[in-house]
Backbone as CSV, one residue per row, in Angstrom:
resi,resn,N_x,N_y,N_z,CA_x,CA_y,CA_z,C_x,C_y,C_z
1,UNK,89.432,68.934,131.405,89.328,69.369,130.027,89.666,68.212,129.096
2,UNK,88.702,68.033,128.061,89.088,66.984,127.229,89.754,67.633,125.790
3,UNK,90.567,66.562,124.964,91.038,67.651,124.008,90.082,68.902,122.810
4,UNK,88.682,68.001,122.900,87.831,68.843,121.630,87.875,70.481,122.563
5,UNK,87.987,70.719,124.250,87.592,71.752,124.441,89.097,72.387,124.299
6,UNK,90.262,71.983,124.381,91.536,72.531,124.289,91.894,73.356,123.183
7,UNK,90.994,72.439,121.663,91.092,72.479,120.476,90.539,74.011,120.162
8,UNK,89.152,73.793,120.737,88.331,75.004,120.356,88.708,76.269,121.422
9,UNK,89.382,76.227,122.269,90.119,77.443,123.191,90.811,78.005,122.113
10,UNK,91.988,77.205,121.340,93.060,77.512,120.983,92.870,78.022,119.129
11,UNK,92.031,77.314,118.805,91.519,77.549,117.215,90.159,78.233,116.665
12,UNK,89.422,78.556,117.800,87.669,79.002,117.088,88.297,80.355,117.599
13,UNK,87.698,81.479,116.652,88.270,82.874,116.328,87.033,83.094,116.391
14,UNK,87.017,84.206,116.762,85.793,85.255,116.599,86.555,86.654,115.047
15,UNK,86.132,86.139,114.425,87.085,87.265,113.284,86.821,88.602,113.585
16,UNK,85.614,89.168,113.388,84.836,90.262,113.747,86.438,90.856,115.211
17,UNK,86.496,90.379,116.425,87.071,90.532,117.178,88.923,90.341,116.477
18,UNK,88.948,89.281,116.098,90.431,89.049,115.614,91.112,90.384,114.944
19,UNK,90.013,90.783,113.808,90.226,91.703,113.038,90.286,93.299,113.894
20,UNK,89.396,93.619,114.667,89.656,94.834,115.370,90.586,94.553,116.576
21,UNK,91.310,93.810,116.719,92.196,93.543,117.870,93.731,94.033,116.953
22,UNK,93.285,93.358,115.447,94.963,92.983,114.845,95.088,94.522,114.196
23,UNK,94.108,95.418,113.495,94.013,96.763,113.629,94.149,97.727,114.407
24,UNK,93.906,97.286,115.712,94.479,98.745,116.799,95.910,98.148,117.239
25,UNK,96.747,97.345,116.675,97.757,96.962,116.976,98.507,97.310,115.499
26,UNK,98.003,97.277,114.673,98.824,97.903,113.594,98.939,99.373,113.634
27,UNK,97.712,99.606,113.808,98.012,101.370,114.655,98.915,101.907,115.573
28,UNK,99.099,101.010,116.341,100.116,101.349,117.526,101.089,100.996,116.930
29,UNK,101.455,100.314,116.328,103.198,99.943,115.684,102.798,100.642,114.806
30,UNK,102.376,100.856,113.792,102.921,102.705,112.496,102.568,104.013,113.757
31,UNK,102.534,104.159,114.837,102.496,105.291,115.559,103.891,105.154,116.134
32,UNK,104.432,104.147,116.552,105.538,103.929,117.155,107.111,104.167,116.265
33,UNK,106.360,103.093,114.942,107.634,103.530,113.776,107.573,105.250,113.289
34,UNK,106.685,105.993,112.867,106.480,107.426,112.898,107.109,108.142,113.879
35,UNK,106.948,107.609,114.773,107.587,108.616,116.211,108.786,108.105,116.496
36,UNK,109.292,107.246,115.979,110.708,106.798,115.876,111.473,107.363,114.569
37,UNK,111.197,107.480,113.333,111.678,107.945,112.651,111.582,109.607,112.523
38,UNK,110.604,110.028,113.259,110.539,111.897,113.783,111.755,111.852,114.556
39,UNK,111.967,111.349,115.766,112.914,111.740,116.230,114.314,111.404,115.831
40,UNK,114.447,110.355,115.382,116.020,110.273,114.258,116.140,111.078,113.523
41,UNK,115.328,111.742,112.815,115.095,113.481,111.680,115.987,114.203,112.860
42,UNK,115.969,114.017,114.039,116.356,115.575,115.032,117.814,115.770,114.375
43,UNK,118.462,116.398,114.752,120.326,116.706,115.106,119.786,117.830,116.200
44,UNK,121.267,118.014,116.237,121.738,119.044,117.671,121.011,120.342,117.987
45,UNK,121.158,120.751,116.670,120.484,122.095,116.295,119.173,122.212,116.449
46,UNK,118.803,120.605,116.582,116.800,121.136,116.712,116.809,120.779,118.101
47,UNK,117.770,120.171,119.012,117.712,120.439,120.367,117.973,121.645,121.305
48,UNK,118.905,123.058,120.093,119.129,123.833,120.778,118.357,124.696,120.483
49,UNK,117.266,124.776,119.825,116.179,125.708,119.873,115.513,125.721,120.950
């Protein structure tokens, strides 16, 4: 490998792809913070139902 192909491994983006990669990952972290802050809402009382 010479460096121009190292360069373009590490820096040529496909955006189209970048962009729906960095979106189903923002999805999954606000699904994760949501379902983390649902269950801190609990106390005792909504476990003994």
């Amino acid at each position: 490998m010479n460096l121009s192909s190292l360069l373009s491994e590490t820096e040529d983006v496909d955006l189209a792809e970048a962009i729906t990669v960095y979106n189903s990952q923002e999805i999954a972290y606000r699904a994760a913070m949501q379902t983390a802050a649902d269950v801190l809402k609990l106390n005792i009382m909504d476990y003994l139902r």
